[in-house]
Backbone as ProteinMPNN parsed JSONL, in Angstrom:
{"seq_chain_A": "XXXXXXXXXXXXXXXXXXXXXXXXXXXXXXXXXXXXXXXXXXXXXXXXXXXXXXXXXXXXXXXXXXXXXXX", "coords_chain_A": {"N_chain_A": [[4.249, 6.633, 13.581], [6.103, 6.724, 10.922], [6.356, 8.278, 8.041], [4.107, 7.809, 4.869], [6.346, 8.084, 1.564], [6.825, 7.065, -0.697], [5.463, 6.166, -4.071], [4.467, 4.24, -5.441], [2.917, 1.114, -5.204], [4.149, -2.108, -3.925], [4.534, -5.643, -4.263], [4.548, -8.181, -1.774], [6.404, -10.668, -1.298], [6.523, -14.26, -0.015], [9.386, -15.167, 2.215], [11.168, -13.572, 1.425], [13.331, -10.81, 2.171], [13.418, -7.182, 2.349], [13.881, -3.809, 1.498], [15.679, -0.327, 1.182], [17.748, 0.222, -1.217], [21.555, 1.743, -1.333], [21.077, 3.187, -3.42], [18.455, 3.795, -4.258], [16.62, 2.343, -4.874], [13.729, 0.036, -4.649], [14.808, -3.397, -3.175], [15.05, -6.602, -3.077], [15.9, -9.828, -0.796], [16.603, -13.218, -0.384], [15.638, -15.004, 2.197], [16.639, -17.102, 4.876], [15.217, -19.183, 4.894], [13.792, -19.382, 2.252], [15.512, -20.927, -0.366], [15.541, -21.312, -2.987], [15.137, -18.65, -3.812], [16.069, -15.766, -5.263], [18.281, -12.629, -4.78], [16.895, -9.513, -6.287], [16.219, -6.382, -7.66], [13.367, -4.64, -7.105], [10.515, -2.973, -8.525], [10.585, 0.029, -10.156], [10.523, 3.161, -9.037], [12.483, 5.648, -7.234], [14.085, 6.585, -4.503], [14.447, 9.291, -2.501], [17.188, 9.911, -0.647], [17.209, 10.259, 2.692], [20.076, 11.952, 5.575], [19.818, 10.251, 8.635], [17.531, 9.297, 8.474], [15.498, 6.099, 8.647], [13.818, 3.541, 6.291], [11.884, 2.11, 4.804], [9.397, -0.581, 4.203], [5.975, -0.47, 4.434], [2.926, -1.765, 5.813], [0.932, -1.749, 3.865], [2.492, -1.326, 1.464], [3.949, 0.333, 0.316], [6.556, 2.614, -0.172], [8.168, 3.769, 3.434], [9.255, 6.337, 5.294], [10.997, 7.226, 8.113], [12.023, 8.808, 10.8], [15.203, 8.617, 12.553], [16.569, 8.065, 16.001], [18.444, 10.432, 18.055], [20.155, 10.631, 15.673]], "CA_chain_A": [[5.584, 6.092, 13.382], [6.786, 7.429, 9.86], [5.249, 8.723, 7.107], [4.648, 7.323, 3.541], [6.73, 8.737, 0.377], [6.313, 6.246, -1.878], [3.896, 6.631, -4.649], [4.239, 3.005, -6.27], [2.856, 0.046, -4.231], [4.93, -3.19, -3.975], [3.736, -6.634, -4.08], [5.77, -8.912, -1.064], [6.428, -12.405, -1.83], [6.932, -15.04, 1.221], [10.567, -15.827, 2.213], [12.483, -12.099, 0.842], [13.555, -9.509, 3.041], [12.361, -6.363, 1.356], [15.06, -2.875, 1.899], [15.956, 0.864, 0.196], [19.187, 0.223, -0.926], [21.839, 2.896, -1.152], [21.115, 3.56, -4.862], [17.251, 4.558, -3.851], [15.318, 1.327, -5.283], [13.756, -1.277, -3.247], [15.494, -4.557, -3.204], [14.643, -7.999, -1.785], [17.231, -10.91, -0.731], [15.541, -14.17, -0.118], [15.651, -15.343, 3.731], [17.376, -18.555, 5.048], [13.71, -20.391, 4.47], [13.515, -19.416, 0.839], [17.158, -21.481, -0.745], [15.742, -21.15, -3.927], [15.551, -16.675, -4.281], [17.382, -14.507, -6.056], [18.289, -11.044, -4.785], [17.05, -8.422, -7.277], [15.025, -5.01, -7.675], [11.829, -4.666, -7.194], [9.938, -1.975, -8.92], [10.738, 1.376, -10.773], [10.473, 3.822, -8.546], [13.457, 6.395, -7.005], [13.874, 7.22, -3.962], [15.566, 10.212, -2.157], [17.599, 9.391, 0.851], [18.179, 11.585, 3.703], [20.778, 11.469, 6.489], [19.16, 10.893, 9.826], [16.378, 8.467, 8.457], [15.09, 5.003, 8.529], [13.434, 3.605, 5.26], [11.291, 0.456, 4.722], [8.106, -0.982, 3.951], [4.592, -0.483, 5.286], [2.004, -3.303, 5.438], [0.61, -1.366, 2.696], [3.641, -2.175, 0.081], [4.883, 1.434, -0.196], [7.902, 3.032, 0.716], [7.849, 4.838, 4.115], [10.396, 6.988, 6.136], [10.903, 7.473, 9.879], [13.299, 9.301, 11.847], [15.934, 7.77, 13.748], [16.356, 8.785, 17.197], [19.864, 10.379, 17.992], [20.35, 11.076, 14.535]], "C_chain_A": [[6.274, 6.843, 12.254], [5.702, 7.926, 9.201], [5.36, 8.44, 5.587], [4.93, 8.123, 2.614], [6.615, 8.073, -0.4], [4.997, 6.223, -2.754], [3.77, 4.969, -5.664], [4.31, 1.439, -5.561], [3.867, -1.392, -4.831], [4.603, -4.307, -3.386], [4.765, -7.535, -3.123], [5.522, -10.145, -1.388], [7.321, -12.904, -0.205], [8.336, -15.732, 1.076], [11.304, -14.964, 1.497], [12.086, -11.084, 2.051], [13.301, -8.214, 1.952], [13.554, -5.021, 2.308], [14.73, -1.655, 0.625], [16.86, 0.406, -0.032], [19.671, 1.674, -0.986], [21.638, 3.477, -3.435], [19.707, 4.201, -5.188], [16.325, 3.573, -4.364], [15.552, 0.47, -4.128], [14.349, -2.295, -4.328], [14.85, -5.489, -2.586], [15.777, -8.999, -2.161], [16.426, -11.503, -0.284], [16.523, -14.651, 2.025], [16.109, -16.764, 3.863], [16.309, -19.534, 4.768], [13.75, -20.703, 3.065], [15.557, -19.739, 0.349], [17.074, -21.017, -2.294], [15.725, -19.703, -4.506], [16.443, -16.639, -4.44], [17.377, -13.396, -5.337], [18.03, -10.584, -6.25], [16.26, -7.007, -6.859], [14.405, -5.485, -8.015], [11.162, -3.252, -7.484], [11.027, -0.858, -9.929], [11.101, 2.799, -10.331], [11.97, 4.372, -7.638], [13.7, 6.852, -6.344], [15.17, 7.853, -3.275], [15.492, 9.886, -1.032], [17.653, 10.371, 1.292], [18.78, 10.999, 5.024], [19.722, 11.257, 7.605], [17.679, 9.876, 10.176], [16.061, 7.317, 8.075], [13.972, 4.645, 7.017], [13.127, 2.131, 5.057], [9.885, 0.346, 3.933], [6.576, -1.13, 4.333], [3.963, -1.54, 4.879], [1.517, -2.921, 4.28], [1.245, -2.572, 1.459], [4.171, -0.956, -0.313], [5.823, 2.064, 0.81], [7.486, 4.078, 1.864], [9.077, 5.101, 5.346], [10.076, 7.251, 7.948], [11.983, 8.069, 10.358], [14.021, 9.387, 12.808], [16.011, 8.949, 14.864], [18.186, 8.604, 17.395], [20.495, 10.959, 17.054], [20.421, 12.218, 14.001]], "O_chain_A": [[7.101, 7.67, 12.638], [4.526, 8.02, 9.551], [6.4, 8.707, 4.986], [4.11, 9.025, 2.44], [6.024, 8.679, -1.293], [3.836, 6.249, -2.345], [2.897, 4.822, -6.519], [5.32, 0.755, -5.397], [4.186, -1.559, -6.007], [4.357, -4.307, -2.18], [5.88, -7.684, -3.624], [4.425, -10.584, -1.735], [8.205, -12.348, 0.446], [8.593, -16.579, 0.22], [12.201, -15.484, 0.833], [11.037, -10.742, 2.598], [13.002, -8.441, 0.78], [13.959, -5.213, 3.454], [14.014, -1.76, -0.371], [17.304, -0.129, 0.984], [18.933, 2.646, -0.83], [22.327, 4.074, -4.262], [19.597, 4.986, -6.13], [15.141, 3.908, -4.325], [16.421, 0.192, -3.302], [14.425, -2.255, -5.556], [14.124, -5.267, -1.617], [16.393, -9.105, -3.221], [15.463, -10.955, 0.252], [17.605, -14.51, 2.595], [15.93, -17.547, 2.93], [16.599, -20.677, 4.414], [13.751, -21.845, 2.605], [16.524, -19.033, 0.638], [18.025, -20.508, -2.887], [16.249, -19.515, -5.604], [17.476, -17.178, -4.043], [16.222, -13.009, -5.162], [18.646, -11.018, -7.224], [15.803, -6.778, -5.738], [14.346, -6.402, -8.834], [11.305, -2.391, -6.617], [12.163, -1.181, -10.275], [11.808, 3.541, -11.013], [12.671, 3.413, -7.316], [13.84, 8.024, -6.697], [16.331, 7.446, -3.289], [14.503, 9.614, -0.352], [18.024, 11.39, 0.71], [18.355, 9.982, 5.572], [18.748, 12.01, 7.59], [17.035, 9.675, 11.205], [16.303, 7.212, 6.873], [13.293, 5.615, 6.68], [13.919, 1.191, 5.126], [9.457, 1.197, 3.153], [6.193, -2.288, 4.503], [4.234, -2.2, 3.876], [1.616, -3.797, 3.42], [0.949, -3.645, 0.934], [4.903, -0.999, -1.302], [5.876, 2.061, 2.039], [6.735, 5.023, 1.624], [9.613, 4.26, 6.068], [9.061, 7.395, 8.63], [13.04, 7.48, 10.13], [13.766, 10.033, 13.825], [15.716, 10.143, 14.801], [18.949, 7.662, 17.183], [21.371, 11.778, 17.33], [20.636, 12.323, 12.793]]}, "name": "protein", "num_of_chains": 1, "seq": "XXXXXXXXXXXXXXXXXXXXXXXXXXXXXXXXXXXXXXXXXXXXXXXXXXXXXXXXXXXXXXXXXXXXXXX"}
């Protein structure tokens, strides 16, 4: 499927959606279950975007890229 770039694992917590944003850190926003989350950053780490590619989370917990189709 993709392949991981991330070099700094990330711990998921139940009831946050989990994202790159466009600024290159992960993010999480809490899910219609969880009322009481906060959106914030999560972690330290910096990552470089490129056009063309998908960008998420592996079961792991580190960041990993894929390449859209079409794109």
């Amino acid at each position: 499927m993709g392949k991981r770039i991330g070099k700094e694992k990330i711990d998921r917590e139940k009831g946050y959606l989990y994202y790159v944003g466009k600024d290159g850190f992960v993010w999480k926003v809490p899910t219609k279950v969880n009322k009481k989350g906060r959106k914030g950053k999560v972690g330290s780490e910096k990552i470089e975007r490129k056009t063309g590619f998908m960008y998420y989370l592996d079961k792991a917990g580190y960041v990993a890229e894929a390449k859209m189709k079409g794109a």
